[in-house]
N, C-alpha and C positions, 0 to 999 in steps of 0.2 A: 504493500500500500504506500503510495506517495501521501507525505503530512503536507497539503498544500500552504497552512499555517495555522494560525489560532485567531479568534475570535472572539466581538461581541454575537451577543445572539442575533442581533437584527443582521449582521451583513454577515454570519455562517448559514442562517436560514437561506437569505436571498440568495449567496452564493451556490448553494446545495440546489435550493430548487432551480435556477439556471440550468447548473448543469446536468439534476436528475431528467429536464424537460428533453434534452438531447440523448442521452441513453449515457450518463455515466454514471458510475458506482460510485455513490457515495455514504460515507459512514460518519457521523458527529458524535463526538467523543466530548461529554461537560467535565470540567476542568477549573481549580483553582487559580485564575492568573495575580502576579505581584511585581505591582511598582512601585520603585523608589524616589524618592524625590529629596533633594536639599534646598535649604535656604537659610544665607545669611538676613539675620534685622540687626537695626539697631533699636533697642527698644529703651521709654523709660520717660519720665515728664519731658513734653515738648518744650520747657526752656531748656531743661537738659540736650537734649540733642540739637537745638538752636548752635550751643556754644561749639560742639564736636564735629557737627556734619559737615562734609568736604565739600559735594555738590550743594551751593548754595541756590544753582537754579531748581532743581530735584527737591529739594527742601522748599521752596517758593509756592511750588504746585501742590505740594500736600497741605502746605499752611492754607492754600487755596481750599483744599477738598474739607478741612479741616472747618474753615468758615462757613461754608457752602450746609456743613451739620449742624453746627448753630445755626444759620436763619431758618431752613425749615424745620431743625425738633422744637424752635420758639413757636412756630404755627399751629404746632400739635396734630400733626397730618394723622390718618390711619395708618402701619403696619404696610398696608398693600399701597398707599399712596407715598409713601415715603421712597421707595428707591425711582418710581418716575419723577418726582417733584426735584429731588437732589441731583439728579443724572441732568434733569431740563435747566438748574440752575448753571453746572457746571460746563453742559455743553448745548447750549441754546440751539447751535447748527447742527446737530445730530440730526433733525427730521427732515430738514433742508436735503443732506447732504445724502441721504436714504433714497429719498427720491429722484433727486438727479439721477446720482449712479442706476437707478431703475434703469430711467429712458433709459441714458444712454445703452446701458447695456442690450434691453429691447428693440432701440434702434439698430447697433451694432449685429444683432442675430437677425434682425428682419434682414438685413445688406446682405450678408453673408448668407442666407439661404436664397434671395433672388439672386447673384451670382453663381451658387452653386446649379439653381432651377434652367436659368441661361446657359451654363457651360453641360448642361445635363448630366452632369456625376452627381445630383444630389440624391441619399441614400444608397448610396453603390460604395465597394470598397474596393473594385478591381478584379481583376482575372488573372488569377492563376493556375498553372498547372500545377504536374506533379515532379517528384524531383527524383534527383536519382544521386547515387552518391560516388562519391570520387575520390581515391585516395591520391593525396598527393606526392606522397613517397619522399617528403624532406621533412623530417622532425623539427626543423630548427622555424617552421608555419605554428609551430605549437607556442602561443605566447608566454607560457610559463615551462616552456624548457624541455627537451627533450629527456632527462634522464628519469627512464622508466613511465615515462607517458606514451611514450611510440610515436607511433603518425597520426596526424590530426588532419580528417576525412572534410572535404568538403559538400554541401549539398546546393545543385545549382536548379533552381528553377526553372522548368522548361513552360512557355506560354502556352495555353491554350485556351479555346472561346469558355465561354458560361461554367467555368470552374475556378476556386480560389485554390481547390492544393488544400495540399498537408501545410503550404508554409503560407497560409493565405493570412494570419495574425500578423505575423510580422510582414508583407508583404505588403501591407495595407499602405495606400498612397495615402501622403500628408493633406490635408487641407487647410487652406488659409485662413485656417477660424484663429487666428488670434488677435486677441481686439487690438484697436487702433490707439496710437498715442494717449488721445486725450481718456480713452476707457480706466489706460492702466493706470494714468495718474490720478483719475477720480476713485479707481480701487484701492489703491496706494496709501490714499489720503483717508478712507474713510475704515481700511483694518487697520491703521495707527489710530484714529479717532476713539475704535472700537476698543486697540489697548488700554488708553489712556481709560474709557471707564471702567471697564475691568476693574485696572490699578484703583481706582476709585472706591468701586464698591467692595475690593477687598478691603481698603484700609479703613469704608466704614464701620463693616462687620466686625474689626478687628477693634476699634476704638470703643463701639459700644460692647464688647467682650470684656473688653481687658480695665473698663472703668463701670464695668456694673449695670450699664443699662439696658431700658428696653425703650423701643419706641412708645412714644405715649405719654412715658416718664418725666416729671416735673424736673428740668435739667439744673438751673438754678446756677449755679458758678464753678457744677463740675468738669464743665468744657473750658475751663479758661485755664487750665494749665492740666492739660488729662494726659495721662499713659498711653505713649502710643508707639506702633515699630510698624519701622518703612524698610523696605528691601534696600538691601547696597549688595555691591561686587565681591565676588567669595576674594579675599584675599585685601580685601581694600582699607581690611580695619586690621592692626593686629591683633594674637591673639589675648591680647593682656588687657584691649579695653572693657572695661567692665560694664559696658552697654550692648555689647556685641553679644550677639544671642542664634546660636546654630539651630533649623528647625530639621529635622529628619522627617517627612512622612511617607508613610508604607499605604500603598490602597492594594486593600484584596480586593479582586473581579470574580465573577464566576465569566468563563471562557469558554469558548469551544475547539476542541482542534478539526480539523477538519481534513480528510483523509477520501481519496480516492483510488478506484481499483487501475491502478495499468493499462492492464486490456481492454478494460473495456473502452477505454480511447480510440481504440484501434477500429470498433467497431461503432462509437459513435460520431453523429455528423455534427463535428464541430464548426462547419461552416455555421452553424443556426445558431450562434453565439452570437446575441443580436450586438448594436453599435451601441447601446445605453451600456450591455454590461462591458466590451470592453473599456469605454473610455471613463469605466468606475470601479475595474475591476483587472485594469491592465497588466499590473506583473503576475495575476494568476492566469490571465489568458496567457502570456509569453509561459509561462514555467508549465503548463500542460500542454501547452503548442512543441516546447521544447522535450516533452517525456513523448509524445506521443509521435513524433518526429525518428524518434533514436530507434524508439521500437519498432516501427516500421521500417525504418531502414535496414536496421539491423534481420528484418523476415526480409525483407524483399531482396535485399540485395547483399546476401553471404554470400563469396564466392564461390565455396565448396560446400560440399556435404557434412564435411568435417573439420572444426577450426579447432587450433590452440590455441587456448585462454589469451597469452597475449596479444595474437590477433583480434578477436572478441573485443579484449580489455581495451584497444586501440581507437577500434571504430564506435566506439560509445563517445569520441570526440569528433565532433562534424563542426560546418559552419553552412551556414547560408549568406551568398555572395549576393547583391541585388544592384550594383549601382553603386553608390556611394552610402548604403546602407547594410551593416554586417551584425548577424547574429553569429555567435560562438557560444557554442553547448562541449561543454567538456563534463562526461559522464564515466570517465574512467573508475573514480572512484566508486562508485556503485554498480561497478560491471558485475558485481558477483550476486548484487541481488535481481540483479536485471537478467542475467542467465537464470534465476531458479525461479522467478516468474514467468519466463519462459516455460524453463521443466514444466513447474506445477499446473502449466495448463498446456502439455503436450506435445508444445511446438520441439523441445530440442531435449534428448538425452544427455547429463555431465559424466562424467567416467574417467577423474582425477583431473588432469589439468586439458583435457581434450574436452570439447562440446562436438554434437553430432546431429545434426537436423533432421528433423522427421520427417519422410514426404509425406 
């Protein structure tokens, strides 16, 4: 079984049913996943870190976010009105700046599909045939070195009408969808804007934590000099300041791993791997484009009846040449499970370091 990776539930569901719609095997495996995370603060009364903090513009902007809580917990908002009322105080162009980015972006994709509608590739990915493999017979093609990897095989695509091929994933012509100048800069501009409240509403959560309160709460003169910690640079404070404060957190997930069968590649039509899933699910299309690639080649085109291992082990490295586009699969390492998924479904007898093909 190939582990294609691990997951949350929503994109191992969707991935699985993708590709169970096409005929592959697949198995979901729930699983404990764990991440790490560090973070320096400096924590401790805001005159205190007034007198210590280096970046005195960084320090500016929080005294900002800082004000921004006293005027509206003086209003006495609700709970649920309180992070819109503070987030509109601190960045007024947020809703502005939402909507622009729409259009443009709307306009941007309207462009880009009448273009694609006019040059009539729109919803097409090309035509490929099938490929066939080729050994090149110089080790030194192997980009990680010849010793004990062999020869590294190429596979060249041969054109043909209304077929994409085994290598039709990677084959797939580029299209000009990437947005224009003024898109990127209005994207640019508004996942910083996006940051900056983030940063925001972490150091609200974190001020009304670490000084007691709740929204709603009669605040009174506890915000005029409150406990607070703002992120700085790992390494930026020594470790002897006694404001600096190391946060370790660990999040457990529950995860999925996600595993499919081999063969059954062989036998499913992976052309029907629509365009939504690759361009949201791209390095797993390439990584079973690339298993199902090796294994086919490796049936189709043994030379002999009977190989040894290191032959075998060889051609589990291929490339696909296209142009000025190059896929490289090196599968040497897993030749040996790749021969007993073989066995185990038929195709080929092992009988010590010789393999034997089965007609």
């Amino acid at each position: 079984m190939l582990k294609l990776g691990d997951y949350d539930e929503e994109d191992a569901r969707a991935i699985a049913d993708h590709l169970k719609k096409i005929g592959v095997r697949v198995e979901l495996k729930p699983s404990i996943g764990a991440s790490i995370e560090t973070e320096d603060l400096l924590q401790g009364r805001s005159s205190e870190l007034k007198a210590i903090f280096k970046d005195k513009e960084l320090l500016e902007e929080y005294e900002r976010y800082l004000d921004a809580m006293k005027k509206i917990l003086a209003q006495s908002v609700s709970p649920e009105a309180f992070e819109k009322e503070y987030l509109a105080e601190l960045f007024p162009m947020m809703e502005d700046k939402r909507k622009a980015l729409s259009n443009l972006i709307d306009s941007s994709l309207g462009d880009m599909n009448d273009e694609a509608e006019r040059e009539g590739v729109a919803g097409t990915a090309g035509a490929e045939g099938s490929a066939k493999v080729k050994a090149t017979g110089d080790a030194t093609k192997h980009p990680l070195g010849s010793s004990g990897d062999g020869v590294c095989h190429e596979v060249r695509p041969i054109p043909s009408e209304g077929s994409k091929g085994k290598a039709g994933l990677f084959n797939q012509e580029n299209k000009d969808d990437k947005p224009d100048v003024e898109t990127k800069e209005a994207i640019s501009d508004f996942v910083s804007l996006l940051a900056q409240s983030s940063a925001a509403e972490t150091f609200a959560r974190s001020v009304l934590r670490l000084n007691d309160l709740k929204i709603g709460d009669e605040v009174g003169d506890r915000l005029d000099d409150p406990v607070v910690a703002i992120p700085v640079e790992d390494g930026e404070y020594g470790k002897g300041c006694p404001n600096l404060l190391r946060v370790l957190s660990v999040r457990l997930n529950r995860v999925y791993d996600l595993y499919i069968d081999e063969i059954s590649l062989l036998t499913a039509d992976l052309d029907k791997l629509d365009e939504k899933f690759i361009d949201t699910y791209t390095d797993e299309g390439i990584k079973i484009r690339s298993i199902d690639l090796m294994l086919a080649n490796l049936i189709e085109n043994h030379p002999s009846e009977k190989m040894d291992f290191p032959d075998f082990e060889d051609r589990c490295n291929f490339r696909i040449d296209k142009g000025n586009r190059v896929l490289e699969v090196f599968g040497n390492a897993v030749a040996e499970e790749a021969a007993r998924v073989l066995e185990k479904n038929g195709l080929v007898k092992i009988k010590g370091s010789t393999i034997r093909w089965k007609k």
